[in-house]
C-alpha positions in Angstrom: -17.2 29.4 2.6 -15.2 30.0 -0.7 -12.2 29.7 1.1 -13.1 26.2 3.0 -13.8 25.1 -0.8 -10.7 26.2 -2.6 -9.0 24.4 0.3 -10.9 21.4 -0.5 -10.0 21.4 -3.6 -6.4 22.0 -2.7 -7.1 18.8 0.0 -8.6 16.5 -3.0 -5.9 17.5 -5.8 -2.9 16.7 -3.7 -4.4 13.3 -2.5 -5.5 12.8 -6.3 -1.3 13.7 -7.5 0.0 11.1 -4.4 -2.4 8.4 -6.7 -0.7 8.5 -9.6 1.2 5.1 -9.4 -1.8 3.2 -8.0 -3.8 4.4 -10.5 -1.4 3.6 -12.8 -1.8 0.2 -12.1 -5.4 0.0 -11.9 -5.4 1.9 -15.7 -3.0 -1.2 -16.3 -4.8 -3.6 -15.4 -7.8 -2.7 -16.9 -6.3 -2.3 -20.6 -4.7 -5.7 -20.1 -7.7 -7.3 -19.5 -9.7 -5.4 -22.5 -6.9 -5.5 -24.7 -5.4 -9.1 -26.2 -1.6 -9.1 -26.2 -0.5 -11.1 -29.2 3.5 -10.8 -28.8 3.7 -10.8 -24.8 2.2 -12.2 -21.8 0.0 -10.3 -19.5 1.9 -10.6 -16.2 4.8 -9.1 -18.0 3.5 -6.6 -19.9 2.3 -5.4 -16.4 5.6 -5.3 -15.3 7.1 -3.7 -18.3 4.6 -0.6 -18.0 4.4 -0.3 -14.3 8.4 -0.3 -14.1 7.9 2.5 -17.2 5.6 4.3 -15.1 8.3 4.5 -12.0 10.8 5.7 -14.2 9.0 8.3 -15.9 7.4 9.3 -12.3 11.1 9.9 -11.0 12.6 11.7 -14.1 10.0 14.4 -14.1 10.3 14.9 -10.4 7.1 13.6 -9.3 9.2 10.6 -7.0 12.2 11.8 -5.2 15.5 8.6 -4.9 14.3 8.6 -1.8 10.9 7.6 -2.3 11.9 5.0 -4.6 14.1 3.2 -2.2 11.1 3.1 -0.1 9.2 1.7 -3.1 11.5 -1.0 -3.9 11.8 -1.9 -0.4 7.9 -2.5 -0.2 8.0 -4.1 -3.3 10.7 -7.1 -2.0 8.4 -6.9 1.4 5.3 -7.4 -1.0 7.1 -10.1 -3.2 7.9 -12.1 -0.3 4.9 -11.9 1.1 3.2 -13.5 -2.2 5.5 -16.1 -2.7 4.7 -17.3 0.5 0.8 -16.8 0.4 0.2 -18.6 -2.6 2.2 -21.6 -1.4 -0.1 -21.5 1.4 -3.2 -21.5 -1.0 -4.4 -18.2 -0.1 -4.7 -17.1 -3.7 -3.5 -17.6 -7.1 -2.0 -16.1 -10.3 -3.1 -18.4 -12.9 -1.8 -16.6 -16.0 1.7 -17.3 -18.0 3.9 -15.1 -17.8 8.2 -15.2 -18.2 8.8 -12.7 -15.6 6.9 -15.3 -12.7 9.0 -16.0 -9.6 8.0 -19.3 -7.7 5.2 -18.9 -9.2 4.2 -15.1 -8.3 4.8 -12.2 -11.6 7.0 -9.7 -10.1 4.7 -6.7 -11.1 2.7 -7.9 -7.9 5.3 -6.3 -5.5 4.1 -3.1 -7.1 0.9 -3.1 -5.6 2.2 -3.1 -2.1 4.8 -0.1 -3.6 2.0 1.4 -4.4 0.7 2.0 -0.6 4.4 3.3 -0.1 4.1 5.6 -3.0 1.1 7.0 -1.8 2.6 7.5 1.5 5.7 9.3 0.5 3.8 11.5 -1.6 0.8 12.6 0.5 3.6 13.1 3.1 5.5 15.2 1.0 2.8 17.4 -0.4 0.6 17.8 2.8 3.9 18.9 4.7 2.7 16.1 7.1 4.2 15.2 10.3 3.5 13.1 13.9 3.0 14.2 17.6 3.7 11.7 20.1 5.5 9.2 17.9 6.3 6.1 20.3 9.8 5.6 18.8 11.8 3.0 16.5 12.1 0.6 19.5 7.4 0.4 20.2 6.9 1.2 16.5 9.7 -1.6 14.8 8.8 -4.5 17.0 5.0 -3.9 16.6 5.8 -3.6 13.3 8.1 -6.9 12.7 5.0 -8.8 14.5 2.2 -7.6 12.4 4.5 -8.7 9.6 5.4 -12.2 11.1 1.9 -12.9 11.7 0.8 -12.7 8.1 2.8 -16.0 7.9 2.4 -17.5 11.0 -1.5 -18.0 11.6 -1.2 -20.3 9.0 0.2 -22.5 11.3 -0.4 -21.1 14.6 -3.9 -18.8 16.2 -3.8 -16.0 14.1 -3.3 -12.5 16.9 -4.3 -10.3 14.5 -7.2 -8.6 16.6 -4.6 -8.6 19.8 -2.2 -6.9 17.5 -4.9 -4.6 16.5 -5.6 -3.6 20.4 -2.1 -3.1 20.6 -1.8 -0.9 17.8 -4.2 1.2 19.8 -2.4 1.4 23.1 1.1 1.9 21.2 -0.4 4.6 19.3 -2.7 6.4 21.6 -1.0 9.5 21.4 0.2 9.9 17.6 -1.4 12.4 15.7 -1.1 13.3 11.8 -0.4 17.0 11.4 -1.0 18.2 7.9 -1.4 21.3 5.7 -3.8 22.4 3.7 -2.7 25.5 2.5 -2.8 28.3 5.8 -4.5 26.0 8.0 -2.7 22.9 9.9 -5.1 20.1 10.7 -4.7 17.1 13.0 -6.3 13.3 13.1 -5.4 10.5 14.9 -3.1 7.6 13.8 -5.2 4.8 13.7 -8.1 6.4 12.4 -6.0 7.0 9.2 -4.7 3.5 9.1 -8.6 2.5 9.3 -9.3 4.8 6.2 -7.0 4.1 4.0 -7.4 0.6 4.9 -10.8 0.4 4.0 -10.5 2.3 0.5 -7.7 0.0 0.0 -9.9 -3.0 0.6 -12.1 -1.5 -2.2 -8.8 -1.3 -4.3 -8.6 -5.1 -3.7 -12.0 -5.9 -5.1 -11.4 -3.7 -8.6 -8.5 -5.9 -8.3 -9.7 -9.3 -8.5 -12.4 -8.1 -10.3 -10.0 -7.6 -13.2 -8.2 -10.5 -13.0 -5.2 -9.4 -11.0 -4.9 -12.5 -9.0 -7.6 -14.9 -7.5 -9.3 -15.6 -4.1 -9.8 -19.8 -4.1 -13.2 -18.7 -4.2 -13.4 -16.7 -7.3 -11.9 -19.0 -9.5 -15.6 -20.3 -10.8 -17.0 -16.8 -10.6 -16.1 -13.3 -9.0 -17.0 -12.5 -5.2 -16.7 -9.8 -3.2 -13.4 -10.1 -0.7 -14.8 -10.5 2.7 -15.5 -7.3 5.3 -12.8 -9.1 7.6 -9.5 -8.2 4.8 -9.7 -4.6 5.9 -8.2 -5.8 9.0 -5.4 -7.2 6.8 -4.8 -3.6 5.1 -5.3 -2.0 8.0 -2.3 -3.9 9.8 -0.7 -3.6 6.5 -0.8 0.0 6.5 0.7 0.5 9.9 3.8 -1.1 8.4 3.9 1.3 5.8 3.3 4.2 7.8 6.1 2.8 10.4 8.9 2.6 8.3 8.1 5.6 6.1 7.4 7.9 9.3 10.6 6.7 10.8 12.7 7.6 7.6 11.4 11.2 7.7 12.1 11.2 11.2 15.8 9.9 10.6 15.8 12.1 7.7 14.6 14.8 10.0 17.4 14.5 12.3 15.0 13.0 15.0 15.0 9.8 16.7 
């Protein structure tokens, strides 16, 4: 019993340390929106302390390079991403701010580097790694068309619940292997996607609750984001986990 416990603990402090950057920007967000800026705009005093925040995470040790090339390459997925949702409509950063590009602060690529950041470091410090990964070939193009759809179903049906099947078929057979100290535990792919998914989803509401952008439907009052965005995160996450999982396996020496 004390042992199941102290490995518990062990489970919850680890997950807590792979946080640190998205709690960073939550801690963020929340001073800038208690705390009245007189010399600087919000959106880039965001930016300022979040870019801060990297820096200092990588100089003590806590972020490897490698982890932040993967962070800046979720963060130019991320920006993109924006740029093109708000021209759609979808939602809205209303604030000035000097470091705004087409309209979107740059400090919102962050949030999706966040999911990275997470990833890297939970994989790191859990020692995790996959059985019966389907390959870069499956994994990639599944991948590339979750990404693609995020734009296209503005324009065209939107497949994400026959990209979700597919995720399912393509990843039958992948299990998470991690470590809490002795003991190696197991779970399967898309039941992690689905987790963090969902606590991410209840990211997303703190959020907008705090003014870190708007829904169209928020702009009179505050809402909370509809059930049917976990299925955005959820597809979201399995890019993450694709192109992270494939670098370790690369860096691994496995194809």
């Amino acid at each position: 019993m004390l042992k199941s416990l102290v490995r518990l603990l062990h489970f919850g402090y680890h997950h807590a340390m792979s946080c640190i950057f998205p709690v960073a920007i939550f801690g963020t967000l929340i001073l800038t929106s208690k705390v009245e800026l007189p010399f600087i705009h919000r959106y880039d005093a965001i930016l300022l302390i979040l870019l801060t925040v990297q820096y200092l995470m990588y100089r003590s040790g806590l972020e490897t390079l490698d982890e932040i090339k993967v962070i800046c390459v979720f963060h130019v997925i991320g920006l993109v991403l924006e740029i093109y949702k708000i021209r759609m409509g979808s939602w809205a950063y209303p604030d000035p701010g000097y470091t705004k590009l087409l309209g979107v602060p740059l400090y919102s690529g962050f949030m999706y580097a966040s999911v990275a950041s997470y990833m890297c470091q939970i994989w790191r410090r859990l020692k995790m790694d996959m059985t019966g990964w389907p390959g870069l070939a499956s994994a990639g193009f599944l991948g590339g068309a979750i990404y693609l759809n995020f734009f296209t179903h503005h324009f065209i049906p939107d497949f994400r619940w026959w990209l979700t099947a597919l995720v399912v078929i393509v990843f039958w057979r992948t299990w998470i292997i991690y470590r809490v100290q002795e003991r190696t535990y197991r779970m399967p792919l898309t039941l992690a996607f689905f987790i963090v998914g969902f606590f991410i989803w209840i990211a997303e509401n703190i959020a907008t609750f705090l003014g870190a952008w708007k829904y169209p439907d928020q702009h009179e009052a505050w809402h909370l984001v509809g059930f049917s965005k976990i299925s955005s995160w959820f597809l979201l996450i399995i890019i993450s986990v694709i192109i992270v999982a494939q670098l370790k396996h690369v860096k691994a020496g496995r194809s």
